[in-house]
CHARMM-style PDB file with segment names, atoms N, HN, CA, C and O in Angstrom:
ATOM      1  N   UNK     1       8.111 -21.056 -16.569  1.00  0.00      PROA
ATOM      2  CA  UNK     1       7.297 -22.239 -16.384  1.00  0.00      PROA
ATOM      3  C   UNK     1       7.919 -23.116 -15.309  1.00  0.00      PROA
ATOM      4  O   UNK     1       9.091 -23.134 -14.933  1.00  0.00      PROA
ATOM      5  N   UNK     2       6.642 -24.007 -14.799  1.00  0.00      PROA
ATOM      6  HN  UNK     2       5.690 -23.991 -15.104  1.00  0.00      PROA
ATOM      7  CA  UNK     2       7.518 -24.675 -13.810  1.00  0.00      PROA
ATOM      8  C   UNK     2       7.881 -26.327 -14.304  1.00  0.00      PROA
ATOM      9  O   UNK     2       7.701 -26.897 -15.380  1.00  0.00      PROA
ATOM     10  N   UNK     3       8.352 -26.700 -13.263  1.00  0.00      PROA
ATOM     11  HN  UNK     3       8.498 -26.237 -12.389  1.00  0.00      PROA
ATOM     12  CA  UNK     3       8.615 -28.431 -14.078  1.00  0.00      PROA
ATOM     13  C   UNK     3       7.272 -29.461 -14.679  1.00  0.00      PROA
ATOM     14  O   UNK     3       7.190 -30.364 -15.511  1.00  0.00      PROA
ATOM     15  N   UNK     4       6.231 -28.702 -13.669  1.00  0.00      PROA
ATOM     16  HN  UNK     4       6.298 -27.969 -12.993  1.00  0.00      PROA
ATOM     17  CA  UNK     4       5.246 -29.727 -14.383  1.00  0.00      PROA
ATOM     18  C   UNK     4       4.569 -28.988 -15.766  1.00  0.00      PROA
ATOM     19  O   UNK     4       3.532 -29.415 -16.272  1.00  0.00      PROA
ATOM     20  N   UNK     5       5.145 -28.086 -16.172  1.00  0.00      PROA
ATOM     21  HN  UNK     5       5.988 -27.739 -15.761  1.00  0.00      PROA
ATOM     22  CA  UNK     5       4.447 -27.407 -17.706  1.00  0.00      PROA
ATOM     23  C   UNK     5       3.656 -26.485 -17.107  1.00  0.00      PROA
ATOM     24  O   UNK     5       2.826 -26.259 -17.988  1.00  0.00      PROA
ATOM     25  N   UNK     6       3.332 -25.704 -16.035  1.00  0.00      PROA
ATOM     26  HN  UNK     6       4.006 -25.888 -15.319  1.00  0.00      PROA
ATOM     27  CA  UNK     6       2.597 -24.529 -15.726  1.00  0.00      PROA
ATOM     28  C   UNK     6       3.441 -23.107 -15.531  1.00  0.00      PROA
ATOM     29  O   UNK     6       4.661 -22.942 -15.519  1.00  0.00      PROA
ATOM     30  N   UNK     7       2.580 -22.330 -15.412  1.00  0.00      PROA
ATOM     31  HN  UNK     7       1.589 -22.464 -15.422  1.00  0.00      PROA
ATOM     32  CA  UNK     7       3.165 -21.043 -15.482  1.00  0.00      PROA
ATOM     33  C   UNK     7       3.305 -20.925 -13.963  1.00  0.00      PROA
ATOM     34  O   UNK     7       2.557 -21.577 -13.235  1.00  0.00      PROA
ATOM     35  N   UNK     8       4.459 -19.926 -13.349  1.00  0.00      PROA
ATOM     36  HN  UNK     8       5.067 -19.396 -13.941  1.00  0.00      PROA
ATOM     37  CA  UNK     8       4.331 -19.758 -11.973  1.00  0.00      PROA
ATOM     38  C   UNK     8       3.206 -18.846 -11.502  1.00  0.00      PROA
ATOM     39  O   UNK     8       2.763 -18.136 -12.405  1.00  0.00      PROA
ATOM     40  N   UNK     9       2.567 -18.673 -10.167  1.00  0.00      PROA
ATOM     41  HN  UNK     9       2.927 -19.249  -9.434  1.00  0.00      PROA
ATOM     42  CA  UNK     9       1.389 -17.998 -10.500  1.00  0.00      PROA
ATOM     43  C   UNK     9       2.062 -16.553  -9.763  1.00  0.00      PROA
ATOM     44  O   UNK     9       2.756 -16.585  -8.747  1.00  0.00      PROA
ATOM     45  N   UNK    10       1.743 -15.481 -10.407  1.00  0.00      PROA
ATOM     46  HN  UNK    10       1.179 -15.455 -11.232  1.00  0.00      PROA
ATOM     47  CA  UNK    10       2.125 -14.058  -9.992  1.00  0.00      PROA
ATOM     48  C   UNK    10       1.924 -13.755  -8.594  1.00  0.00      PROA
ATOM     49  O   UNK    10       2.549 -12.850  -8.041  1.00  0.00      PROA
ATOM     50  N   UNK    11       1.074 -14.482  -8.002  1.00  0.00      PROA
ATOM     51  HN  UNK    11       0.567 -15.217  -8.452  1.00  0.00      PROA
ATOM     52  CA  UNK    11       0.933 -14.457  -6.454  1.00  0.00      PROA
ATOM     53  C   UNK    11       2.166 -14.740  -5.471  1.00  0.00      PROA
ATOM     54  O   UNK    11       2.316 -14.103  -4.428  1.00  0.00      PROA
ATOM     55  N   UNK    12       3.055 -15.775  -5.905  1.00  0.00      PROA
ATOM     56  HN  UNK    12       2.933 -16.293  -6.752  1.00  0.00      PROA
ATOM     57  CA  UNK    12       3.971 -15.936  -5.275  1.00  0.00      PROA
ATOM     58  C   UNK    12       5.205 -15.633  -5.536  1.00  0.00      PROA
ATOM     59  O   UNK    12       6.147 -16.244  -5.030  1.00  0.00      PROA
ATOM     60  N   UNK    13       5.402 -14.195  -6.739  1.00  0.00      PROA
ATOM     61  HN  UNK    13       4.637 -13.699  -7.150  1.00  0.00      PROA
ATOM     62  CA  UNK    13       6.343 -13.359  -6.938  1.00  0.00      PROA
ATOM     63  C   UNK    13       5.820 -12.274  -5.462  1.00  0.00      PROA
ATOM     64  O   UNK    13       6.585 -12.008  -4.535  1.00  0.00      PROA
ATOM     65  N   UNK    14       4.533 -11.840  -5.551  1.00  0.00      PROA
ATOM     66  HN  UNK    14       3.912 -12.056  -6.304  1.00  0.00      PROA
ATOM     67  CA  UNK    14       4.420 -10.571  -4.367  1.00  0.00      PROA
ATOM     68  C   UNK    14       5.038 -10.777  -3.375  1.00  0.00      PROA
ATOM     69  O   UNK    14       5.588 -11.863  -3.194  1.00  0.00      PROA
ATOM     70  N   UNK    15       5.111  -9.499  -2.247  1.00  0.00      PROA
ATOM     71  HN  UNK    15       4.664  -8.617  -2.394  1.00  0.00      PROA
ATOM     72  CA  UNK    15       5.303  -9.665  -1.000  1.00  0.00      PROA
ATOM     73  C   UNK    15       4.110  -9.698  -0.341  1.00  0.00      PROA
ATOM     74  O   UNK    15       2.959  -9.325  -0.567  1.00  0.00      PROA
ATOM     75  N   UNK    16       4.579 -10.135   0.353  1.00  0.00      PROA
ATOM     76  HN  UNK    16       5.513 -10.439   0.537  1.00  0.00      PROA
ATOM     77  CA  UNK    16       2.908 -10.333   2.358  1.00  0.00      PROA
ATOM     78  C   UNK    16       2.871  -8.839   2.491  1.00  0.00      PROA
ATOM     79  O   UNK    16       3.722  -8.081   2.024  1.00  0.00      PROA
ATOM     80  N   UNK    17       1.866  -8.506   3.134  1.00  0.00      PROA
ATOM     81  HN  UNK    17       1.175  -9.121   3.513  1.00  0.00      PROA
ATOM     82  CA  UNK    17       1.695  -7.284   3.371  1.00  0.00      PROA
ATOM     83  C   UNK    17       0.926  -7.761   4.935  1.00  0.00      PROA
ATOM     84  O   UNK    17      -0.166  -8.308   5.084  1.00  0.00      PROA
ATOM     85  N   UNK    18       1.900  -7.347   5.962  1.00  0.00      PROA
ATOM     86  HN  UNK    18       2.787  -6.902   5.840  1.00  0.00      PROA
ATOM     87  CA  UNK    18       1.102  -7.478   7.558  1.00  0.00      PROA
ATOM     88  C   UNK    18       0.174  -6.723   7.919  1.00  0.00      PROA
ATOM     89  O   UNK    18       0.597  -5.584   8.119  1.00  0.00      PROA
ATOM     90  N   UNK    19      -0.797  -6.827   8.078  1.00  0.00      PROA
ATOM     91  HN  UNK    19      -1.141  -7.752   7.916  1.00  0.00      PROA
ATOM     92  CA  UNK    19      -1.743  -5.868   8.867  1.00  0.00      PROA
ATOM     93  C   UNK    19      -1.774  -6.224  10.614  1.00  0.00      PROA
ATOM     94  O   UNK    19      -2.398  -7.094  11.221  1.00  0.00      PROA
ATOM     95  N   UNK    20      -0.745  -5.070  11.151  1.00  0.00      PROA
ATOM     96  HN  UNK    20      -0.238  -4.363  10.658  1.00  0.00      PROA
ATOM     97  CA  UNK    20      -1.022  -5.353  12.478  1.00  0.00      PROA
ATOM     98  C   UNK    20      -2.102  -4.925  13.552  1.00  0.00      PROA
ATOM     99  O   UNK    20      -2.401  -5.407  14.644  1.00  0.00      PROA
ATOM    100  N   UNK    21      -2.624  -3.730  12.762  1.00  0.00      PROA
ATOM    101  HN  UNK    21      -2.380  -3.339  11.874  1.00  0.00      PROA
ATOM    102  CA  UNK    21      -3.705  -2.958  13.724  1.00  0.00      PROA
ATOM    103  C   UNK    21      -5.089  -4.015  13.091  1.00  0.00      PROA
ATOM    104  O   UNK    21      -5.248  -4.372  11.924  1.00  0.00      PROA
ATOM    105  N   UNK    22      -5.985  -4.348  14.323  1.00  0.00      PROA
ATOM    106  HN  UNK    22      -5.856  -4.058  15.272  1.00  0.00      PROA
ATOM    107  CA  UNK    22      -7.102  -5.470  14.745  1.00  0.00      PROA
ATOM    108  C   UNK    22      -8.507  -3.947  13.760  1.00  0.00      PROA
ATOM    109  O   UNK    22      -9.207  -4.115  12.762  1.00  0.00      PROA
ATOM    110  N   UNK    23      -8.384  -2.925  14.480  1.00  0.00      PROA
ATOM    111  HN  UNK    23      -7.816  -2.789  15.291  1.00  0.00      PROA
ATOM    112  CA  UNK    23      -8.831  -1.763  12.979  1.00  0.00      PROA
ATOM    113  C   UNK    23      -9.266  -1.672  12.091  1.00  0.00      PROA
ATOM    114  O   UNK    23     -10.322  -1.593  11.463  1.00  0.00      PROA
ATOM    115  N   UNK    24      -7.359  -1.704  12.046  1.00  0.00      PROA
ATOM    116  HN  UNK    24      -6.501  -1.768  12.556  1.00  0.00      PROA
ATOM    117  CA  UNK    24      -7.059  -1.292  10.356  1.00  0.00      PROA
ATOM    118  C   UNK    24      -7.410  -2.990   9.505  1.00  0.00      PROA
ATOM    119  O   UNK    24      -7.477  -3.124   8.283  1.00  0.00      PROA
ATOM    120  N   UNK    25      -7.554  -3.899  10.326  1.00  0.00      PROA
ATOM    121  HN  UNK    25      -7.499  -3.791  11.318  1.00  0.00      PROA
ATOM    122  CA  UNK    25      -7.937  -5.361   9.225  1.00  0.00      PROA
ATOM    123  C   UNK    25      -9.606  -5.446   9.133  1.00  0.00      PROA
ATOM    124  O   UNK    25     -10.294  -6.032   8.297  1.00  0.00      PROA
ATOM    125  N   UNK    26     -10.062  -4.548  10.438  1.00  0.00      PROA
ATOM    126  HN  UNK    26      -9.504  -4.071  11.117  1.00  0.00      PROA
ATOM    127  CA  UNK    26     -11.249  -4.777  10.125  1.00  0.00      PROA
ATOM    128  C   UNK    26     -11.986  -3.949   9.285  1.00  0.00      PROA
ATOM    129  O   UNK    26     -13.143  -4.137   8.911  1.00  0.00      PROA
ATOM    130  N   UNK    27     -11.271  -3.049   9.017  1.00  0.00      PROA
ATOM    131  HN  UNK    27     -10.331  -2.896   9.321  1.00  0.00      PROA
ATOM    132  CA  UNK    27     -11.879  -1.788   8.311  1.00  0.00      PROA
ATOM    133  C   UNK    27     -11.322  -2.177   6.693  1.00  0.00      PROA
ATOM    134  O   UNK    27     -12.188  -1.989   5.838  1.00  0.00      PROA
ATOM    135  N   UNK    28     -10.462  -2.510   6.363  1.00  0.00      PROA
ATOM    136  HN  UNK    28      -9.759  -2.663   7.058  1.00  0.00      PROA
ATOM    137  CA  UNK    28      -9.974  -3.203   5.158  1.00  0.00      PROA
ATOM    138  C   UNK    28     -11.088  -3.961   4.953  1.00  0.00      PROA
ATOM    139  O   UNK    28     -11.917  -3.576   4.128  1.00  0.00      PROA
ATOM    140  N   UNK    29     -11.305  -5.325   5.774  1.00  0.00      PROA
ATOM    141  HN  UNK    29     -10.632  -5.638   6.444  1.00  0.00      PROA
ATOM    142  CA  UNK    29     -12.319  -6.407   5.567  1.00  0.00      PROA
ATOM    143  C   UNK    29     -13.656  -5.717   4.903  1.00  0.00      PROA
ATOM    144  O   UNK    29     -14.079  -6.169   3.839  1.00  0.00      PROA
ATOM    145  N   UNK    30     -14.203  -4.799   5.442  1.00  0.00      PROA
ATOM    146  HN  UNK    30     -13.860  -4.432   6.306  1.00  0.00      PROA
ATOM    147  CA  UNK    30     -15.096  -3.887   4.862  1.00  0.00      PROA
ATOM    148  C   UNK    30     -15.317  -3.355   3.770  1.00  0.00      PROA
ATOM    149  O   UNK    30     -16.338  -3.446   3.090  1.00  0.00      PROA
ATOM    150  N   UNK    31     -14.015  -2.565   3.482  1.00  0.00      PROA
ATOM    151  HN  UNK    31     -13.185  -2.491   4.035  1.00  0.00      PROA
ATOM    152  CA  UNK    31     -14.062  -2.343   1.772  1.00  0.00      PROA
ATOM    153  C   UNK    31     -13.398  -3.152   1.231  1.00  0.00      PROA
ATOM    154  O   UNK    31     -12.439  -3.111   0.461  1.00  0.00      PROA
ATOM    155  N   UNK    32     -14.054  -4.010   1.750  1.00  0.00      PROA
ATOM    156  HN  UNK    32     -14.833  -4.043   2.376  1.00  0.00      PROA
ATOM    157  CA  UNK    32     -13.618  -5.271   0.158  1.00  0.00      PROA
ATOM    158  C   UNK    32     -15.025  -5.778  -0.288  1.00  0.00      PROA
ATOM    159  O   UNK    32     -15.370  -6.306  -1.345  1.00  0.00      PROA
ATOM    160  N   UNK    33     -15.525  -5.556   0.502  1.00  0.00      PROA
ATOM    161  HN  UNK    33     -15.245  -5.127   1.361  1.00  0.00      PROA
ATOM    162  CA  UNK    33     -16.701  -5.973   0.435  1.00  0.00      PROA
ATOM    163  C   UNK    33     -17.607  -5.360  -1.394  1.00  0.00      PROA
ATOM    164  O   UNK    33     -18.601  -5.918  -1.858  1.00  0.00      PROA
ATOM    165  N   UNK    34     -16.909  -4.199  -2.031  1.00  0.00      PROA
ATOM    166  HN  UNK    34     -16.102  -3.745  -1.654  1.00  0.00      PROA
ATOM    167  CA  UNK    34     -17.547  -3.962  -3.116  1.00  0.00      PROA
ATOM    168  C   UNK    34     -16.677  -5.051  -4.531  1.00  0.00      PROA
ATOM    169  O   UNK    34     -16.796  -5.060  -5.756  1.00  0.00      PROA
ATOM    170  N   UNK    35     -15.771  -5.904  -3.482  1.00  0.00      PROA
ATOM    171  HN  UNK    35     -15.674  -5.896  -2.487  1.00  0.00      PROA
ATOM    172  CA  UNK    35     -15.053  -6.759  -4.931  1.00  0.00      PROA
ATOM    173  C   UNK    35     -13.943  -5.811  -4.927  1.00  0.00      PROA
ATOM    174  O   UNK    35     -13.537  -6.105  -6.051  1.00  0.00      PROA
ATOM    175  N   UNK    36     -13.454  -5.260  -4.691  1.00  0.00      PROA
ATOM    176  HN  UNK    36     -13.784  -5.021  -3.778  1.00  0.00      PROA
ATOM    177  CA  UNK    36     -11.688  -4.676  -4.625  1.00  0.00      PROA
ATOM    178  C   UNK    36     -10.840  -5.507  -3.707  1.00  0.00      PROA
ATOM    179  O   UNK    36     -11.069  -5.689  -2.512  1.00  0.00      PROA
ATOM    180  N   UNK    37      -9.624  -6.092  -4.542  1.00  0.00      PROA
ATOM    181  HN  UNK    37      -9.438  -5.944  -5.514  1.00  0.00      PROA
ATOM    182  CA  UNK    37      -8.720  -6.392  -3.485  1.00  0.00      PROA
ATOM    183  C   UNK    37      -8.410  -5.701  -2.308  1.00  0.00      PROA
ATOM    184  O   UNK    37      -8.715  -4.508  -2.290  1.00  0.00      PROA
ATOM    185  N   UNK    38      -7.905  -6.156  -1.379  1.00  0.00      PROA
ATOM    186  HN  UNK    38      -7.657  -7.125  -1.394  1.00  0.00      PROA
ATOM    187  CA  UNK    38      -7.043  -5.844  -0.312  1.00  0.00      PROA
ATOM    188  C   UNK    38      -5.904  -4.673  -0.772  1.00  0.00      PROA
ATOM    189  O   UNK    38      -5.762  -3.630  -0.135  1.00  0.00      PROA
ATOM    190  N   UNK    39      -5.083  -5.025  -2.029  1.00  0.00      PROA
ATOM    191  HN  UNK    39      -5.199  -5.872  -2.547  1.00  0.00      PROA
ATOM    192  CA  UNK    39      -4.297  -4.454  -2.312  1.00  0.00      PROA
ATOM    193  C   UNK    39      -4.616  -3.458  -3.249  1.00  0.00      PROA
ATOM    194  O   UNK    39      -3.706  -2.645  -3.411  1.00  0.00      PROA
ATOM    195  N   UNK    40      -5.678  -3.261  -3.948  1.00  0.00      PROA
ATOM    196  HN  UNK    40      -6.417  -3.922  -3.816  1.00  0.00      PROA
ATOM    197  CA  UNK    40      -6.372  -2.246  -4.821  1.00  0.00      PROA
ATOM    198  C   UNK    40      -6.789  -1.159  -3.599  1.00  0.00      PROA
ATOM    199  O   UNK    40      -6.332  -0.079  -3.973  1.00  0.00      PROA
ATOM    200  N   UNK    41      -7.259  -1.036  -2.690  1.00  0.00      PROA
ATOM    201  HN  UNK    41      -7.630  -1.914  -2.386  1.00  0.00      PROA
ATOM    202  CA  UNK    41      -7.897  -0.363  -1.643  1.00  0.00      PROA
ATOM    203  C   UNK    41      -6.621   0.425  -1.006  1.00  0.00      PROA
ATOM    204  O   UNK    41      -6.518   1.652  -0.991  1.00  0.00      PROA
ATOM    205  N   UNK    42      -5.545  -0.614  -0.415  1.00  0.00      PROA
ATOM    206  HN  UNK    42      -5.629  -1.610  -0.427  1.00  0.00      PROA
ATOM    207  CA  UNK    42      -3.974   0.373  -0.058  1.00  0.00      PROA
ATOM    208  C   UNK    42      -3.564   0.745  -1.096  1.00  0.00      PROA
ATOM    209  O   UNK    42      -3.539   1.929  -0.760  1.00  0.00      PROA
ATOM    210  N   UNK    43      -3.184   0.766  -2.168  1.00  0.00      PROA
ATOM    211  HN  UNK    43      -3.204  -0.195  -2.441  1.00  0.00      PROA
ATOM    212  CA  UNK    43      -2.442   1.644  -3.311  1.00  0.00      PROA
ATOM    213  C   UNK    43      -3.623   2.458  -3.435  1.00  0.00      PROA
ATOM    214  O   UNK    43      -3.191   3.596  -3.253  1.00  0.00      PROA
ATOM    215  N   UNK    44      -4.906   2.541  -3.647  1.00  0.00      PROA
ATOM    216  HN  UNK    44      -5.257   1.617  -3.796  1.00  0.00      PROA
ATOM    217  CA  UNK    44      -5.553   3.979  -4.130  1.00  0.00      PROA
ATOM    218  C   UNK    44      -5.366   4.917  -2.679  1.00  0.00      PROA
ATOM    219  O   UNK    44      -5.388   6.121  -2.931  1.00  0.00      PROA
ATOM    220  N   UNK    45      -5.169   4.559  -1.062  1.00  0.00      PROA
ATOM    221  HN  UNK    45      -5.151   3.581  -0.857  1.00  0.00      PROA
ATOM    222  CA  UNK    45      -5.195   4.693  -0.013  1.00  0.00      PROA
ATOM    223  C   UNK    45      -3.593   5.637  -0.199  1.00  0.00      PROA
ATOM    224  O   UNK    45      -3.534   6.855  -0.367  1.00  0.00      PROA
ATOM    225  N   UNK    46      -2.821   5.025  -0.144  1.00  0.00      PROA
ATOM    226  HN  UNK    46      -2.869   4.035  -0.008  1.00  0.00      PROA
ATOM    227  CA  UNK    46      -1.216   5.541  -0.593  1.00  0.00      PROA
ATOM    228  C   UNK    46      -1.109   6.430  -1.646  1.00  0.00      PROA
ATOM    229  O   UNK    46      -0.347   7.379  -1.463  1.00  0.00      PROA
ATOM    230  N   UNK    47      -1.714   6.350  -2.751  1.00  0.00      PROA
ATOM    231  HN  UNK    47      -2.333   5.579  -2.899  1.00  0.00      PROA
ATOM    232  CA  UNK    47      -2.006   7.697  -3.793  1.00  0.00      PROA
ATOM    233  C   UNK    47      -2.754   8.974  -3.246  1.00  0.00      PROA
ATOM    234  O   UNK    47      -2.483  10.116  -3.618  1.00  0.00      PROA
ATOM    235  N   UNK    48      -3.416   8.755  -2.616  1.00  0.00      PROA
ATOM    236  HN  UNK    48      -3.636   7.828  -2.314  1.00  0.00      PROA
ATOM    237  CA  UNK    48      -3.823   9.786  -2.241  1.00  0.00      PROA
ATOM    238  C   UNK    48      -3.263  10.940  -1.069  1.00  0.00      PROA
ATOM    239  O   UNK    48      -3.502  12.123  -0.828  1.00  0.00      PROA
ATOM    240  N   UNK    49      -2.420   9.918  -0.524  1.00  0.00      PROA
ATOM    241  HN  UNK    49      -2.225   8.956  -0.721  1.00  0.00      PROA
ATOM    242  CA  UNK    49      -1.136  10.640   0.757  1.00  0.00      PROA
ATOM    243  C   UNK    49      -0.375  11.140   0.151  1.00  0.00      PROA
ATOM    244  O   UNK    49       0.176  10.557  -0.782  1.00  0.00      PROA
ATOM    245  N   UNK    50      -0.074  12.512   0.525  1.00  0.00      PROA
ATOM    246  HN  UNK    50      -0.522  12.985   1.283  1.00  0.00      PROA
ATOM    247  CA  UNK    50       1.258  13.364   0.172  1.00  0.00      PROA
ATOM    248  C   UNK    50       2.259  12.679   0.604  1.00  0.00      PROA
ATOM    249  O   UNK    50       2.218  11.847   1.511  1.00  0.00      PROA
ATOM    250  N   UNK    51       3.113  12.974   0.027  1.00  0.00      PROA
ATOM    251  HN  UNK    51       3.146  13.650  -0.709  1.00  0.00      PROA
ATOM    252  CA  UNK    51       4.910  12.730   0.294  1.00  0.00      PROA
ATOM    253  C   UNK    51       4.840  13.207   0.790  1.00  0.00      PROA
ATOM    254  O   UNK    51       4.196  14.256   0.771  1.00  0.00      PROA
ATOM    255  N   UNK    52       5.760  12.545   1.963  1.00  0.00      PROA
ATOM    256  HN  UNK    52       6.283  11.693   1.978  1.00  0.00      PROA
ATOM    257  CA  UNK    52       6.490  13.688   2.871  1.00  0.00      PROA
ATOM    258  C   UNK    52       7.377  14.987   2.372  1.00  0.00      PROA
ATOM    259  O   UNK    52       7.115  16.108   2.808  1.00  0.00      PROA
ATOM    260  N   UNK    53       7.895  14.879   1.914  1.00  0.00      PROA
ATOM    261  HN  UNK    53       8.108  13.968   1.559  1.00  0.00      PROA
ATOM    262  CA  UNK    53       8.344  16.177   0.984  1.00  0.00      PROA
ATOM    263  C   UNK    53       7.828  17.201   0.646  1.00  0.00      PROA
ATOM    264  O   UNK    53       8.405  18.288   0.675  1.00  0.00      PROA
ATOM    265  N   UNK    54       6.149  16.938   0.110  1.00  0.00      PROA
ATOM    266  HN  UNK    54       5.681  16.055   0.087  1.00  0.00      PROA
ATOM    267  CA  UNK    54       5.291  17.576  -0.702  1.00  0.00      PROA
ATOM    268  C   UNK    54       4.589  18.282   0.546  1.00  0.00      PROA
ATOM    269  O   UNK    54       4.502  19.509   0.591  1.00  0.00      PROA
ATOM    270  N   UNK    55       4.002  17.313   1.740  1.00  0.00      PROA
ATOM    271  HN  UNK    55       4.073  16.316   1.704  1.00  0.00      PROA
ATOM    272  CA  UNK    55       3.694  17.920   2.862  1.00  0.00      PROA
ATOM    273  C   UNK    55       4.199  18.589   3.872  1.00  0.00      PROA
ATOM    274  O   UNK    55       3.641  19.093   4.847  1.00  0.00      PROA
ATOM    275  N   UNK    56       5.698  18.540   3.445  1.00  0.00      PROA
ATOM    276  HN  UNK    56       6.151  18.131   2.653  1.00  0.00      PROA
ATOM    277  CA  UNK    56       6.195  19.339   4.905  1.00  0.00      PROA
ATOM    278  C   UNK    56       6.950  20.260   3.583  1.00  0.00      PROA
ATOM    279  O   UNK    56       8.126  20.393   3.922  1.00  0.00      PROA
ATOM    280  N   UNK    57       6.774  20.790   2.519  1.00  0.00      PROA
ATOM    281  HN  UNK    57       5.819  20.682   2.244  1.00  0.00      PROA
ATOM    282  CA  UNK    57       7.587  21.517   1.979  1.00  0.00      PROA
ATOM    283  C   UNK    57       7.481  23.315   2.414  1.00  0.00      PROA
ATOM    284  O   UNK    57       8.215  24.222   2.023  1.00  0.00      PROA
ATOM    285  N   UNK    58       6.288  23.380   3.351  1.00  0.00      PROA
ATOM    286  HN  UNK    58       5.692  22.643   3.668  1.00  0.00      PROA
ATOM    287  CA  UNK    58       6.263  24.705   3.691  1.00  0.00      PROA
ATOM    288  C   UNK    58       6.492  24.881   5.073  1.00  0.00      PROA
ATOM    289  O   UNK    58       6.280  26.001   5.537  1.00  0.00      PROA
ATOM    290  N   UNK    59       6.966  23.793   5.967  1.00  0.00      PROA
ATOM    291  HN  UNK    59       7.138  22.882   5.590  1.00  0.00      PROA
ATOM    292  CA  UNK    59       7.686  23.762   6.956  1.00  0.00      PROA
ATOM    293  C   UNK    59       8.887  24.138   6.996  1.00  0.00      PROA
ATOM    294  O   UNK    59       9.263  24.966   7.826  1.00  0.00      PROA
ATOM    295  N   UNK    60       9.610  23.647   6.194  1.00  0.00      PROA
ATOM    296  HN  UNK    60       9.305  22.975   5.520  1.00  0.00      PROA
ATOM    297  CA  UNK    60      11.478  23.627   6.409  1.00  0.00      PROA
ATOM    298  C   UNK    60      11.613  23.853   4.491  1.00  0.00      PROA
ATOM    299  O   UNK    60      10.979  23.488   3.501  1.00  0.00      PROA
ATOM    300  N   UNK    61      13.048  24.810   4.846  1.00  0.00      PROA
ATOM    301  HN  UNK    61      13.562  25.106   5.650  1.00  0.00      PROA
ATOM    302  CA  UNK    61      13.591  25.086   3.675  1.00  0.00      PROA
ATOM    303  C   UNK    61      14.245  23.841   3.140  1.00  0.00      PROA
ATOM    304  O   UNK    61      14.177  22.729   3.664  1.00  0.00      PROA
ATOM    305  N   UNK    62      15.026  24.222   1.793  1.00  0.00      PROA
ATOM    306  HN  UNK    62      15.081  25.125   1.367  1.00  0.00      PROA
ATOM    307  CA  UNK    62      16.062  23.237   0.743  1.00  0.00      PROA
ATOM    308  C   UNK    62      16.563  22.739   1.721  1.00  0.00      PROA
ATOM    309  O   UNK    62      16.197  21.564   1.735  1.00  0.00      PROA
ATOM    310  N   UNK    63      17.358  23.001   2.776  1.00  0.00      PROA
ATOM    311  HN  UNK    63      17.655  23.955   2.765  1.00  0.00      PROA
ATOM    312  CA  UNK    63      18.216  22.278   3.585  1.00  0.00      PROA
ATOM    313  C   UNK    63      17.687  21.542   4.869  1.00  0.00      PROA
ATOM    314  O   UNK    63      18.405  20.919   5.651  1.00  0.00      PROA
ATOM    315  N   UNK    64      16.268  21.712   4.978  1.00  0.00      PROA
ATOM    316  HN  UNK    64      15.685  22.219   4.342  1.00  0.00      PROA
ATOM    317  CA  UNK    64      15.911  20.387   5.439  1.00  0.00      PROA
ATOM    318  C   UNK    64      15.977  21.010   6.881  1.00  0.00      PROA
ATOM    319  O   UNK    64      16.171  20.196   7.783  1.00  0.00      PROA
ATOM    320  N   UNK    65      15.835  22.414   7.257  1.00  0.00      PROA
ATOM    321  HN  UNK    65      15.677  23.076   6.524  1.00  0.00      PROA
ATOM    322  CA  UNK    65      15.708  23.317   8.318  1.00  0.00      PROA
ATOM    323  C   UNK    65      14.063  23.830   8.134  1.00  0.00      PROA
ATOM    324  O   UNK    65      13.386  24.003   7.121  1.00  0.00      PROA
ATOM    325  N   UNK    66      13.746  23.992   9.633  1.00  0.00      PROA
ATOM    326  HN  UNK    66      14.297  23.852  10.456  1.00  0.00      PROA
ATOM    327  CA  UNK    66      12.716  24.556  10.041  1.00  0.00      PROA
ATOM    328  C   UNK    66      12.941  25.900   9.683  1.00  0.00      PROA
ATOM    329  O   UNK    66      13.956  26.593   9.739  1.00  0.00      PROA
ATOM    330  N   UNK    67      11.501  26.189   9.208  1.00  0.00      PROA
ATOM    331  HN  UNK    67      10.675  25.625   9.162  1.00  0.00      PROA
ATOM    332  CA  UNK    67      11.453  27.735   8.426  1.00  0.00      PROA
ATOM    333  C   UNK    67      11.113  28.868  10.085  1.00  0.00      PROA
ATOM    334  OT1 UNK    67      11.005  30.090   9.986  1.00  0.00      PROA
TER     335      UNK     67
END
């Protein structure tokens, strides 16, 4: 709580998230448009990307060498 008897608001625990590509903000701006956050749209966006690991695992062996 803060000094005046309120709760802090969870917004200003997060971090900023920059959007530098003019794009990538306008294309965000777009799907928000069905009522999804900004930040609901990149985490389902990021779930759906392989790890790097997962995607290059048939490139290069255990040791991190080209097959």
């Amino acid at each position: 709580m803060t000094a005046s008897g309120r709760q802090g608001s969870p917004r200003r625990q997060q971090r900023a998230t920059t959007i530098r590509s003019d794009r990538a903000f306008t294309r965000l701006e777009l799907l928000t448009r069905d009522g999804r956050s900004k930040i609901e749209i990149i985490e389902e966006a990021l779930d759906r990307m392989p790890l790097p690991a997962e995607r290059d695992a048939d490139l290069y062996d255990e040791n991190g060498f080209p097959r």
